[in-house]
C-alpha positions in Angstrom: -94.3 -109.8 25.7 -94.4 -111.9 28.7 -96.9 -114.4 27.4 -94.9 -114.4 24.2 -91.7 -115.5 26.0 -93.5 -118.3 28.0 -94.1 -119.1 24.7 -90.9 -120.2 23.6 -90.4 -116.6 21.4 -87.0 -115.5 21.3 -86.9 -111.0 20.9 -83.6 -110.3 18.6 -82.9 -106.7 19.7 -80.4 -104.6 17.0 -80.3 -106.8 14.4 -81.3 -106.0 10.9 -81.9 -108.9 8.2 -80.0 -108.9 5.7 -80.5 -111.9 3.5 -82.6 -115.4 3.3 -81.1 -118.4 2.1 -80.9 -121.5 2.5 -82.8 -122.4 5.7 -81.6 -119.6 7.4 -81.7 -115.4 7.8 -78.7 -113.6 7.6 -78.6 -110.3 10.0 -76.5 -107.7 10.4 -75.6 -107.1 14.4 -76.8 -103.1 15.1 -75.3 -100.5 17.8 -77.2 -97.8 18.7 -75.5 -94.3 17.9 -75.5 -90.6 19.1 -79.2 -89.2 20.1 -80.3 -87.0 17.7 -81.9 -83.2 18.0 -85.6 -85.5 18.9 -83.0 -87.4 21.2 -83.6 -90.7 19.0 -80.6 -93.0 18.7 -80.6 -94.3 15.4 -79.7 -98.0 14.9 -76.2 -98.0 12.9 -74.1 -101.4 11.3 -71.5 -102.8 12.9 -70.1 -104.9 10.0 -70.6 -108.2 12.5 -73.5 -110.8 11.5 -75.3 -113.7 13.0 -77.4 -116.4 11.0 -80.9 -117.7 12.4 -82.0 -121.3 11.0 -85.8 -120.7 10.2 -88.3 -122.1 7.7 -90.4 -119.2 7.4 -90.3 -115.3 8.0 -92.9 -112.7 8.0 -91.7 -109.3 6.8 -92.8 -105.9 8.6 -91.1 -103.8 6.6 -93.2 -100.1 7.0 -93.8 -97.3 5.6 -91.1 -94.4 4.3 -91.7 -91.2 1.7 -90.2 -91.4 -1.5 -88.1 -88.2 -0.9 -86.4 -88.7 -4.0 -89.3 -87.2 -5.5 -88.9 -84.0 -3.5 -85.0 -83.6 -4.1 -86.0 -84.3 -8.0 -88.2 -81.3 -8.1 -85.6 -78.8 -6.1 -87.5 -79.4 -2.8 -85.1 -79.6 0.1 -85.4 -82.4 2.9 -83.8 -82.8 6.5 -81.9 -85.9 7.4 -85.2 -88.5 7.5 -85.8 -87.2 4.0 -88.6 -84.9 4.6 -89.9 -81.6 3.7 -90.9 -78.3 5.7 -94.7 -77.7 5.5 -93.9 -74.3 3.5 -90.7 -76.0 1.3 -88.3 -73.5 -0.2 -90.1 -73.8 -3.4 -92.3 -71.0 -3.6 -96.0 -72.0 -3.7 -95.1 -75.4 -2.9 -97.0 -77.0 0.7 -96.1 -80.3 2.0 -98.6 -81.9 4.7 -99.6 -85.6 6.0 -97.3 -88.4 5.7 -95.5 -86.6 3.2 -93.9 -84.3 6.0 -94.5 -86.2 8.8 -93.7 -89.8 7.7 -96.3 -92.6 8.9 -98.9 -90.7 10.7 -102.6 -90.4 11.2 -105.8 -89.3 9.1 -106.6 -86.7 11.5 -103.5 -85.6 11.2 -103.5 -85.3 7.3 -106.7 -83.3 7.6 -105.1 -81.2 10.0 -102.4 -80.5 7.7 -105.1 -79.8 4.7 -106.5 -77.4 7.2 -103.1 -75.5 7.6 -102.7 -75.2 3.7 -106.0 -74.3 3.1 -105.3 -71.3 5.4 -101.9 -70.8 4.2 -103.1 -70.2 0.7 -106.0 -67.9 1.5 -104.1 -65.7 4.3 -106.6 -66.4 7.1 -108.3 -69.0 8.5 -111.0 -70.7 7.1 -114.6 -69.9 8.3 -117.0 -72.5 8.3 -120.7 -73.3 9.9 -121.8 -76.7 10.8 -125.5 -77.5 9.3 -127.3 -78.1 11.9 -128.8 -81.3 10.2 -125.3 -82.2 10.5 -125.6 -83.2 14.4 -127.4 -86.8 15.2 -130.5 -87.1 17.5 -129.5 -88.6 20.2 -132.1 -91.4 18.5 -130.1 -91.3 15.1 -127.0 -92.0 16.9 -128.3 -94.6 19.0 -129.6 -96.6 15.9 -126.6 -96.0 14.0 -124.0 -96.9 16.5 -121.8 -100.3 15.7 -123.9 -100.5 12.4 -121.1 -102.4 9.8 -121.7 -102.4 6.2 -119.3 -104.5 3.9 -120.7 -101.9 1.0 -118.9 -97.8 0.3 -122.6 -96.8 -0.7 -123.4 -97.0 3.3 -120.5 -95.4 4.3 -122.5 -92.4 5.9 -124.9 -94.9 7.5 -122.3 -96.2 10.0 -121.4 -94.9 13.2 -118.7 -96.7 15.4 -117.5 -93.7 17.2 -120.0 -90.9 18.5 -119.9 -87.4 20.3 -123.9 -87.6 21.1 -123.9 -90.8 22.3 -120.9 -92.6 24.0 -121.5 -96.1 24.9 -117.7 -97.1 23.4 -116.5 -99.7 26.1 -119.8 -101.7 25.5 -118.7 -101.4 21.8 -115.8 -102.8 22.2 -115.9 -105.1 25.0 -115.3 -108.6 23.2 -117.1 -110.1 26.2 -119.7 -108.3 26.7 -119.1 -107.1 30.3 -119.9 -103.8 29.8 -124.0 -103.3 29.1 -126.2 -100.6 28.4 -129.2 -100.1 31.0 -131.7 -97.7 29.6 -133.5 -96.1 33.2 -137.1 -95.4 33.6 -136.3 -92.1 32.8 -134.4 -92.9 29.7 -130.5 -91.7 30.6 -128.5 -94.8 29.3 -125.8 -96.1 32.2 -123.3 -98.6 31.7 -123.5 -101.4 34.0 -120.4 -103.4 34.6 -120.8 -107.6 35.2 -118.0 -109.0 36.9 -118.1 -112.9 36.0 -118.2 -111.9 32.3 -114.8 -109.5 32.6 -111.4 -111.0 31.8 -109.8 -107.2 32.4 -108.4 -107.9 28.8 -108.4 -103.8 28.9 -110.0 -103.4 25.9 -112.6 -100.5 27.1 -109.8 -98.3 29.1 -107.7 -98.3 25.7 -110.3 -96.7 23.9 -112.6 -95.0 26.5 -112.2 -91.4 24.9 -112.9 -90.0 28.7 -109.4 -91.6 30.1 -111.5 -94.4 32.4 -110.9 -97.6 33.0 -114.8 -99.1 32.9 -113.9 -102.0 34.1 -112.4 -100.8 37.0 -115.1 -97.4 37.5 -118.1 -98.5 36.2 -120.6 -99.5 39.2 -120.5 -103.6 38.6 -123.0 -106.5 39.0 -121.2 -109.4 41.2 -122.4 -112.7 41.4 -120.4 -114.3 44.2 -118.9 -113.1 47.1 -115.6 -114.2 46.5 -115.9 -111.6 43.6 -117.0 -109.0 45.7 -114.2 -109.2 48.1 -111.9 -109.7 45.8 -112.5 -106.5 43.2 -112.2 -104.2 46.5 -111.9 -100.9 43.8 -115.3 -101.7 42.1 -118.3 -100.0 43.4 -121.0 -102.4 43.2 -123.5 -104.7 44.6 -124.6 -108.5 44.7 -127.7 -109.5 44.7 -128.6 -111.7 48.1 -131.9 -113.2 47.3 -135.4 -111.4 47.6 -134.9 -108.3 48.1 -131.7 -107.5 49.4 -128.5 -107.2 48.2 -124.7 -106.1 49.3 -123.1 -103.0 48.4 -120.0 -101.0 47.8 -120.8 -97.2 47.6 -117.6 -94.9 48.2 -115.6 -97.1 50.1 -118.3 -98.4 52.7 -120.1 -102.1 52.0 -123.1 -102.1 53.6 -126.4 -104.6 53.1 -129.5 -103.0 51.9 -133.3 -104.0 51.4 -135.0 -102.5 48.3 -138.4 -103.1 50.0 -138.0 -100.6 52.5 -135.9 -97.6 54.1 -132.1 -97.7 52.8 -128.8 -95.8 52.9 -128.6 -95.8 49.1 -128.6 -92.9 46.9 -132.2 -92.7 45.2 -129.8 -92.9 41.9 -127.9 -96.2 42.7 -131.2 -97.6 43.8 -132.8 -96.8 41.0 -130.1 -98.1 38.8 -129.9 -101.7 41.3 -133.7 -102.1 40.6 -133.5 -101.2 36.8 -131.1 -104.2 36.7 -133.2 -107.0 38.7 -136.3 -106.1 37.5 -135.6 -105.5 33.7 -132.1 -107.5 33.2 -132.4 -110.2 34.6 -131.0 -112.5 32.8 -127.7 -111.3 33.9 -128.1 -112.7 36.8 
């Protein structure tokens, strides 16, 4: 929003369009009126209407059930025109978008879930195959896999429960990398010159983390290192030494010899300049 204003983008608040013509949009001025039982206040019209000069307009007009068809068939609605999830009509189930309005697919199969119980009088039992869970492997070589065809819908995986690497996934920088360990755990390795902290990972980090804020990060000045004082980290100082951040204390250590490092974090800090370097 802020960037949009610098802009030059004017927000119309309350105002409804009403008409094109002409060169210009006709809109109806809105008030907002009583909070309902969800404590919503509905936009209402206040007969009053202002006309913007434009050349062009882009229409977002949503998404609303056809309740009509409902009322047709004897099934009662509340005020939004939707149904109950068991409507007065015996035998008659209501479920996804159709009861909730514009909702999610998870939430529709949610809802099948519900009638299918609701039908049958109990839950549903069901058993997973156990071919049905990926190798850590199979999910691996499937993950980020796109396919523009439906016949390799199943051979795509861009969100896993076996293997979460999702804030490398989405990073459109590429600031958050996977470093595969000697042993072969998988961390993520955050680089700090490649990071615009556009936010993307945190959004969709299924764990509630902010990567590039938690993930231990790779500097490459020190300007950089003073200045991201919440990211643990370390930057490299030539040979073999390099600065660190570990739990609040920054201390130098040399990877030749005797250190205060965890044997993890060193581990992890020599994985990096011996196998990845060129992100340095």
């Amino acid at each position: 929003l802020e960037l949009a204003v610098a802009d030059g983008v004017s927000f119309l608040e309350l105002v409804a369009p009403v008409e094109q013509k002409d060169g210009k949009l006709r809109c109806e001025k809105m008030k907002l009126g009583e909070p309902d039982e969800k404590g919503r206040r509905k936009p209402e019209p206040t007969g009053e209407f202002v006309e913007i000069e434009c050349d062009t307009v882009i229409s977002a007009v949503g998404e609303k059930v056809e309740s009509e068809l409902f009322t047709a068939s004897g099934v009662e609605v509340d005020a939004k025109g939707l149904p109950d999830f068991r409507t007065n009509v015996e035998g008659v189930y209501a479920g996804g978008d159709a009861m909730r309005g514009p909702a999610t697919v998870v939430e529709g199969i949610a809802d099948a879930q519900w009638f299918a119980n609701a039908v049958i009088g109990e839950a549903h039992k069901f058993e997973i195959p156990a071919k049905a869970v990926a190798s850590r492997a199979d999910a691996i070589a499937k993950k980020g896999i796109l396919c523009e065809s439906a016949k390799c819908e199943g051979g795509r995986c861009l969100t896993c429960n076996v293997v979460c690497q999702v804030c490398a996934d989405v990073c459109p920088n590429r600031a958050n990398v996977v470093v595969e360990l000697p042993d072969g755990r998988h961390e993520i390795l955050h680089v700090d010159r490649m990071c615009n902290e556009c936010g993307n990972c945190a959004i969709f980090c299924p764990y509630d983390s902010a990567p590039y804020r938690d993930k231990f990060t790779l500097f490459k000045t020190r300007e950089g290192f003073d200045e991201s004082v919440n990211n643990q980290g370390f930057l490299p100082l030539g040979g073999s030494k390099v600065l660190v951040r570990l739990e609040g204390k920054v201390f130098e250590a040399d990877l030749s010899g005797k250190n205060d490092l965890p044997a993890d974090i060193e581990v992890f800090i020599l994985t990096v300049l011996n196998k990845y370097t060129y992100l340095l």
